[in-house]
PyMOL Python script that loads the backbone (N, CA, C, O; Angstrom):
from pymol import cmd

cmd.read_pdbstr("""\
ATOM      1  N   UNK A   1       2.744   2.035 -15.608  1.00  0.00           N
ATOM      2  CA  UNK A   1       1.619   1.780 -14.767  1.00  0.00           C
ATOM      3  C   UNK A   1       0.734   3.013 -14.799  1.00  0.00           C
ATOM      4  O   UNK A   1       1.154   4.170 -14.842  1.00  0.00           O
ATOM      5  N   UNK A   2      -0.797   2.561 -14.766  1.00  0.00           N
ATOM      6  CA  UNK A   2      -1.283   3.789 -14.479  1.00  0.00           C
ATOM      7  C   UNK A   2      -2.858   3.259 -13.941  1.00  0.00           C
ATOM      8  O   UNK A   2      -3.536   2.243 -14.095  1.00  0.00           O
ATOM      9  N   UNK A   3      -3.052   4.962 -13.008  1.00  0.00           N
ATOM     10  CA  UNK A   3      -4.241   4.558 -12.347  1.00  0.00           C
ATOM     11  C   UNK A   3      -5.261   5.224 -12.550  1.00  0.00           C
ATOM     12  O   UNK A   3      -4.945   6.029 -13.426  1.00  0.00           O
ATOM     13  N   UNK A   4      -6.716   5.440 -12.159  1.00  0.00           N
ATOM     14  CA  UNK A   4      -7.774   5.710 -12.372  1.00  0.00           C
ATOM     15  C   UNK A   4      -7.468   7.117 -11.745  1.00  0.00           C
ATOM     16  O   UNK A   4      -7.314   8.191 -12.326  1.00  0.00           O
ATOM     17  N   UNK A   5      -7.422   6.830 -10.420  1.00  0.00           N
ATOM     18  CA  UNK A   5      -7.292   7.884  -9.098  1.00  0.00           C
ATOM     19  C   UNK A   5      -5.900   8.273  -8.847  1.00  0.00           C
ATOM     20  O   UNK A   5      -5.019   7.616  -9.400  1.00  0.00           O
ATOM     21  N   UNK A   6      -5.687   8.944  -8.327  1.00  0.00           N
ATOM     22  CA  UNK A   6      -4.000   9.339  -7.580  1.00  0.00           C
ATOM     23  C   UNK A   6      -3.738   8.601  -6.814  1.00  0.00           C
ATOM     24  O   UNK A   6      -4.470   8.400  -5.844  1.00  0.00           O
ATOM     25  N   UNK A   7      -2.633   7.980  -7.006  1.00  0.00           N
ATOM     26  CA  UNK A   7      -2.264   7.233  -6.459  1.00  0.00           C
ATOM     27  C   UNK A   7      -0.358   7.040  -5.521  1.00  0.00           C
ATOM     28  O   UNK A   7       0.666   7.267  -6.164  1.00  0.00           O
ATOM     29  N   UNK A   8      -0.328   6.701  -4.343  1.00  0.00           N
ATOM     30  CA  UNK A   8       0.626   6.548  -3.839  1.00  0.00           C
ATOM     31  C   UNK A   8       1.413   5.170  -3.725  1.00  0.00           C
ATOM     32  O   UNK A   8       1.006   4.361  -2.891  1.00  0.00           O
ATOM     33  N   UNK A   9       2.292   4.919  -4.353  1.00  0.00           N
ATOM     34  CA  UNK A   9       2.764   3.493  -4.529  1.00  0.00           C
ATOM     35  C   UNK A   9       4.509   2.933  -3.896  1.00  0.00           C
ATOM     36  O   UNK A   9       5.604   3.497  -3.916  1.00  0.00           O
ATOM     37  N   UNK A  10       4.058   1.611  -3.390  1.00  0.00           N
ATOM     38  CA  UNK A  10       5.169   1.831  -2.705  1.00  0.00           C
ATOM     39  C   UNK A  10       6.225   0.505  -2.367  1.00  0.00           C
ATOM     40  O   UNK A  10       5.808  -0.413  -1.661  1.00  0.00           O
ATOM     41  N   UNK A  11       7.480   0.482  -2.871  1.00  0.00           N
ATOM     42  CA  UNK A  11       7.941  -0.944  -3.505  1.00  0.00           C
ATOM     43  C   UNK A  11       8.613  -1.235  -1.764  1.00  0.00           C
ATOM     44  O   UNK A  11       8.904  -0.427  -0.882  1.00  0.00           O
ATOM     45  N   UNK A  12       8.683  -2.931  -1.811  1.00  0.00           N
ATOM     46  CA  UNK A  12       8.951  -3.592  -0.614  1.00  0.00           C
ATOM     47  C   UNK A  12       9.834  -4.526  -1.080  1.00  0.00           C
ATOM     48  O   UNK A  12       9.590  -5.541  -1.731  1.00  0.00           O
ATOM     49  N   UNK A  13      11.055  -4.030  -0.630  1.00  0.00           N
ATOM     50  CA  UNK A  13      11.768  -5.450  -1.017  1.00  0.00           C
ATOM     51  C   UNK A  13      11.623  -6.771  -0.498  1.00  0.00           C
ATOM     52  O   UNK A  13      11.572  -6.949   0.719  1.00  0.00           O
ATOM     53  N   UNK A  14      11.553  -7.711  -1.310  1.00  0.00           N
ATOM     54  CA  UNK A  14      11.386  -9.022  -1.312  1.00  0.00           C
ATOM     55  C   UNK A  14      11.591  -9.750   0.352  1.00  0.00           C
ATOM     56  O   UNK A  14      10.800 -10.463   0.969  1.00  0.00           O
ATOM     57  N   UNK A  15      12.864  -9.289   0.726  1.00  0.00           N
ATOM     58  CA  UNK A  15      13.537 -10.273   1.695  1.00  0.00           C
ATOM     59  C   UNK A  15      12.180  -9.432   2.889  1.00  0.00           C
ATOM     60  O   UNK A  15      11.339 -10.025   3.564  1.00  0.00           O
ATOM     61  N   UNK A  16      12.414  -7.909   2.779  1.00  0.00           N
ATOM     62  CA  UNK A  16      11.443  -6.904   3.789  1.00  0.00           C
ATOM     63  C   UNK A  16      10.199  -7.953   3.872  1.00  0.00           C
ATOM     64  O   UNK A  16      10.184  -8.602   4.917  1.00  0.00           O
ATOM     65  N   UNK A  17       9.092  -8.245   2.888  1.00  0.00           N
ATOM     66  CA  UNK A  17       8.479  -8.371   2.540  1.00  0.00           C
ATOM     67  C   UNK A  17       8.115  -9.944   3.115  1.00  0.00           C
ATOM     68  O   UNK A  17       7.169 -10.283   3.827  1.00  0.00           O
ATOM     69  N   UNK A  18       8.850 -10.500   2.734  1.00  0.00           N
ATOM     70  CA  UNK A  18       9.110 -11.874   3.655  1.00  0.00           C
ATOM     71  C   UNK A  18       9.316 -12.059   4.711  1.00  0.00           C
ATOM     72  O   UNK A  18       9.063 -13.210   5.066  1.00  0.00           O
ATOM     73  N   UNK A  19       9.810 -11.200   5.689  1.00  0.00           N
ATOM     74  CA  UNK A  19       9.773 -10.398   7.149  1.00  0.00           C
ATOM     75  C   UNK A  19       8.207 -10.606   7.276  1.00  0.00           C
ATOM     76  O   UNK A  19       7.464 -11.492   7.697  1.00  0.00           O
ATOM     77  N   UNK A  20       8.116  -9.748   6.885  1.00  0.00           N
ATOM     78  CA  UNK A  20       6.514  -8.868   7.157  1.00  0.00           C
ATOM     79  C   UNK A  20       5.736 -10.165   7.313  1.00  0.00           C
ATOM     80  O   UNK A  20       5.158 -10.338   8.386  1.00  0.00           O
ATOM     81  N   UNK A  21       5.653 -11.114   6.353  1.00  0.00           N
ATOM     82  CA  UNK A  21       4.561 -12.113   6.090  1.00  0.00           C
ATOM     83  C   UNK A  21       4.682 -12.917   7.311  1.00  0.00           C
ATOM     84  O   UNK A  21       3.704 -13.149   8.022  1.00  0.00           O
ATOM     85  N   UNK A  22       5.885 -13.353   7.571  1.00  0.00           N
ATOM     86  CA  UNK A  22       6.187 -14.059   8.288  1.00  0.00           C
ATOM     87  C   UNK A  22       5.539 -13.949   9.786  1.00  0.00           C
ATOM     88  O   UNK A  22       5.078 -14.735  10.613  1.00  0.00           O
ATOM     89  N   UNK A  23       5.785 -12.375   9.668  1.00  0.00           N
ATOM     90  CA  UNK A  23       5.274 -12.080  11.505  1.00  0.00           C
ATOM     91  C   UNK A  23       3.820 -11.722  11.238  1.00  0.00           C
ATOM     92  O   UNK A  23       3.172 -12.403  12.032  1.00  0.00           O
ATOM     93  N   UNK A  24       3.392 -11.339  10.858  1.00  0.00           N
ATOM     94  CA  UNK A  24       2.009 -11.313  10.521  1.00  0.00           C
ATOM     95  C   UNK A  24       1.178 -12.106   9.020  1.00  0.00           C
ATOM     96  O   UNK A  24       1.131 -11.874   7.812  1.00  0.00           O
ATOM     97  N   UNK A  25       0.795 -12.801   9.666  1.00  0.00           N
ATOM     98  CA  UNK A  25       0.441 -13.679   9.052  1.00  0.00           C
ATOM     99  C   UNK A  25      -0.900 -13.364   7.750  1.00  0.00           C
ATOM    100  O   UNK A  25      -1.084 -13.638   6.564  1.00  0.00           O
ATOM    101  N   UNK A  26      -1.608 -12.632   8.856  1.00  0.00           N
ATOM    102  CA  UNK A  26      -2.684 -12.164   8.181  1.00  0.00           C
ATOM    103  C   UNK A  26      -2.941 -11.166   6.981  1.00  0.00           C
ATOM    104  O   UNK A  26      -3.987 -11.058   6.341  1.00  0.00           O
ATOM    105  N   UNK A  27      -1.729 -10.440   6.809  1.00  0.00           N
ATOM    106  CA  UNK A  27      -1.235 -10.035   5.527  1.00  0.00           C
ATOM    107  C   UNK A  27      -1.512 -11.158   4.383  1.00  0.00           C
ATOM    108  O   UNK A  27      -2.312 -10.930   3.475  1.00  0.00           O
ATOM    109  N   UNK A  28      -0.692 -12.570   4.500  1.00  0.00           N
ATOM    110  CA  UNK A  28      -0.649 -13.107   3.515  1.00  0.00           C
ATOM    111  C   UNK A  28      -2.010 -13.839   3.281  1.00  0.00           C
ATOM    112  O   UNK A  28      -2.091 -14.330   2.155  1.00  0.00           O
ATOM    113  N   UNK A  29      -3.237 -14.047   4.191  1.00  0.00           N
ATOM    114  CA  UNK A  29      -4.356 -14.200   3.975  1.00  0.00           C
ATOM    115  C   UNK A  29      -5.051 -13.273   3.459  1.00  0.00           C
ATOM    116  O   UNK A  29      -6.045 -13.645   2.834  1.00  0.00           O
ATOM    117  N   UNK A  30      -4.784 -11.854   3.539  1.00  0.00           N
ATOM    118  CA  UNK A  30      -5.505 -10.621   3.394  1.00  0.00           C
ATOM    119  C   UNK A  30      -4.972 -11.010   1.700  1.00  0.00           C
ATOM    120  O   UNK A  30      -5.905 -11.509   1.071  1.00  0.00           O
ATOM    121  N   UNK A  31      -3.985 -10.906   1.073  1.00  0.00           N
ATOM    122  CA  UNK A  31      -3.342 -11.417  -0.413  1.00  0.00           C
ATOM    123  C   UNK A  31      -4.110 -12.344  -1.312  1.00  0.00           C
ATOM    124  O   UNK A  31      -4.621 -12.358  -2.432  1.00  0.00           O
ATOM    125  N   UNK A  32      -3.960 -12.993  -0.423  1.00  0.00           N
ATOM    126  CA  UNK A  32      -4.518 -14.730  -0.851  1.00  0.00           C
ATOM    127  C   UNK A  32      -6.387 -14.141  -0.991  1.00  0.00           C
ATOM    128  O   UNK A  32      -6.959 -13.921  -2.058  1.00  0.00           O
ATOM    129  N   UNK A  33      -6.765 -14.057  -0.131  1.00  0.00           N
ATOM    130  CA  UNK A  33      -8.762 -13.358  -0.497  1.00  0.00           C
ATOM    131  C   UNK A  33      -8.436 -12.552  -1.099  1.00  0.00           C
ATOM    132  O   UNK A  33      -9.474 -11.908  -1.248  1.00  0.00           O
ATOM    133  N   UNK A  34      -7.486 -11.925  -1.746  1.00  0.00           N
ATOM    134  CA  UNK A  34      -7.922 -10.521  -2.895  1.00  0.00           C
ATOM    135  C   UNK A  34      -7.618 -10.955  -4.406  1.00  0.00           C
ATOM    136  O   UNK A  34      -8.098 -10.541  -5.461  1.00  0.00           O
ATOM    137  N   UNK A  35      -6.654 -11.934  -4.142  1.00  0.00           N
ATOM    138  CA  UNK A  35      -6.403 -12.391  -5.414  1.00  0.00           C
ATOM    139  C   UNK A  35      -7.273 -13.468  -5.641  1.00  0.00           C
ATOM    140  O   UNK A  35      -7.659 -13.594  -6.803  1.00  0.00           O
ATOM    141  N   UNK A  36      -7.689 -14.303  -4.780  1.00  0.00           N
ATOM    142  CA  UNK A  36      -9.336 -15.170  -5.254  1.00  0.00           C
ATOM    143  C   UNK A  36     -10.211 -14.667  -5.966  1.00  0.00           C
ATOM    144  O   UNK A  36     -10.613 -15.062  -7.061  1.00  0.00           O
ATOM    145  N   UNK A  37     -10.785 -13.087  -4.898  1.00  0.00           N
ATOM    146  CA  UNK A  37     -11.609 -12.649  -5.455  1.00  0.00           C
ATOM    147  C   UNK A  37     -11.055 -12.137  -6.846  1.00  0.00           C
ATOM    148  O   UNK A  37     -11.710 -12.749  -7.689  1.00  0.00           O
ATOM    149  N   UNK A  38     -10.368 -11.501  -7.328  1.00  0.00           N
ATOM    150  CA  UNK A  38      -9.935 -10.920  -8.972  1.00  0.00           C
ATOM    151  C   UNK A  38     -10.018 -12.166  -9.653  1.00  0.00           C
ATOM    152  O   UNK A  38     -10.537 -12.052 -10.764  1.00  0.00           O
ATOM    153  N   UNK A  39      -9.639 -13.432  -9.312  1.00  0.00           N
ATOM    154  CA  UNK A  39      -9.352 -14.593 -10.251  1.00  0.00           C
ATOM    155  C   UNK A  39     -11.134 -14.639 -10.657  1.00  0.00           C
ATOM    156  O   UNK A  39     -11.640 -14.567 -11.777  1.00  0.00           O
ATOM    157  N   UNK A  40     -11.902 -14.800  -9.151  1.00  0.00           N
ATOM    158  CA  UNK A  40     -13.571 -14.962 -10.100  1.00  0.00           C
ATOM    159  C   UNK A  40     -13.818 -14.547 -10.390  1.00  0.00           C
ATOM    160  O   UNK A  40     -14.546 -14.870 -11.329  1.00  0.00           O
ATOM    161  N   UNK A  41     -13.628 -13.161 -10.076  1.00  0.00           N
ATOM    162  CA  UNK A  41     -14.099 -11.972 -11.007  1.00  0.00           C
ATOM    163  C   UNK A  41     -13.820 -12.178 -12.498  1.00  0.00           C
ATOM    164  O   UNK A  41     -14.625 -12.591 -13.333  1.00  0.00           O
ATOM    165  N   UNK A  42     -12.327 -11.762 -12.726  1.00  0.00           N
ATOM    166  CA  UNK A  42     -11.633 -12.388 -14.344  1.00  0.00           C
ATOM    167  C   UNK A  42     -12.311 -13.311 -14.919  1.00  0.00           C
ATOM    168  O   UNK A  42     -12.707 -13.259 -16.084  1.00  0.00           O
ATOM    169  N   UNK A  43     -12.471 -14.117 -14.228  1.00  0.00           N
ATOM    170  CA  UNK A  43     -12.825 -15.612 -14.893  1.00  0.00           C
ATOM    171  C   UNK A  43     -14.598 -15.743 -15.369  1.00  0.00           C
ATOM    172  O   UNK A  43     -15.181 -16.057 -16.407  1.00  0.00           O
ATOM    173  N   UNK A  44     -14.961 -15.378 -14.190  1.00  0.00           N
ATOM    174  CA  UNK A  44     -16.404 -15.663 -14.450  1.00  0.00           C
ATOM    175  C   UNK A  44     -17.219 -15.437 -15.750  1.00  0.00           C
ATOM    176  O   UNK A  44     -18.124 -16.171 -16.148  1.00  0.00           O
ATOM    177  N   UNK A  45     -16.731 -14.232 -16.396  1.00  0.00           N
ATOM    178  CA  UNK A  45     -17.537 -13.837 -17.876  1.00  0.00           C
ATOM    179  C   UNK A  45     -17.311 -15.160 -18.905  1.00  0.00           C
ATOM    180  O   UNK A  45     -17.986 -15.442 -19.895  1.00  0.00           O
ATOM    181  N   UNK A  46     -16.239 -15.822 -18.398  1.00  0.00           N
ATOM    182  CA  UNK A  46     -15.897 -16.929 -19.238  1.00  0.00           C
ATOM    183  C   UNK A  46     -16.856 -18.403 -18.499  1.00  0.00           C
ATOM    184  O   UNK A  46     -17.236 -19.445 -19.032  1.00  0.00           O
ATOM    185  N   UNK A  47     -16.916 -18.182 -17.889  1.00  0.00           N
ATOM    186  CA  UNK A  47     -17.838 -19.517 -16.968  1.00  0.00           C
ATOM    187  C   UNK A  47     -17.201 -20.619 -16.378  1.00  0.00           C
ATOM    188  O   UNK A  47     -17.163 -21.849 -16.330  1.00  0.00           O
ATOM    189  N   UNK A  48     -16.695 -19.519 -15.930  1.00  0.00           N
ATOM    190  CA  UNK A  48     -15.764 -20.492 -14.989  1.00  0.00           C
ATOM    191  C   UNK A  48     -16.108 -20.250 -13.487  1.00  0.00           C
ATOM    192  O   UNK A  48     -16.547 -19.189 -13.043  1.00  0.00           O
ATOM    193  N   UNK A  49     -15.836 -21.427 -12.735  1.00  0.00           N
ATOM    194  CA  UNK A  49     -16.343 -21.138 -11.526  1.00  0.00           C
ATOM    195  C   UNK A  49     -15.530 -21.806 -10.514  1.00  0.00           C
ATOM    196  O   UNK A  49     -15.202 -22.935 -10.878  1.00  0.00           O
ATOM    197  N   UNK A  50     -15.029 -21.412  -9.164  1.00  0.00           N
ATOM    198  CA  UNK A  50     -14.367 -21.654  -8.463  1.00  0.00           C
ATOM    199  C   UNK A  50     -14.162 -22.079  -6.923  1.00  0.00           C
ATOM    200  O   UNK A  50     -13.031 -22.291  -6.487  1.00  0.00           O
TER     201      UNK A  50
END
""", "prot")
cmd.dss("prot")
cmd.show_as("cartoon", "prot")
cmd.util.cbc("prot")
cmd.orient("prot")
């Protein structure tokens, strides 16, 4: 992996992680709008639209 900037990275195990979503919900919406936005982004030079 590598990044532009310095970067601090930081692994969550799965089951943790499934915790987390669970009680806060808005995490997994905060996920869900970031990966939309990258998909149109990605996509769009191709003409695709979503």
């Amino acid at each position: 992996m590598s990044t532009i900037d310095p970067s601090t990275l930081y692994k969550i195990e799965q089951s943790t992680l499934q915790i987390l979503m669970a009680e806060h919900p808005e995490i997994v919406q905060g996920i869900i709008k970031e990966l939309a936005h990258r998909l149109r982004v990605t996509t769009a030079p191709y003409g695709f639209s979503f």
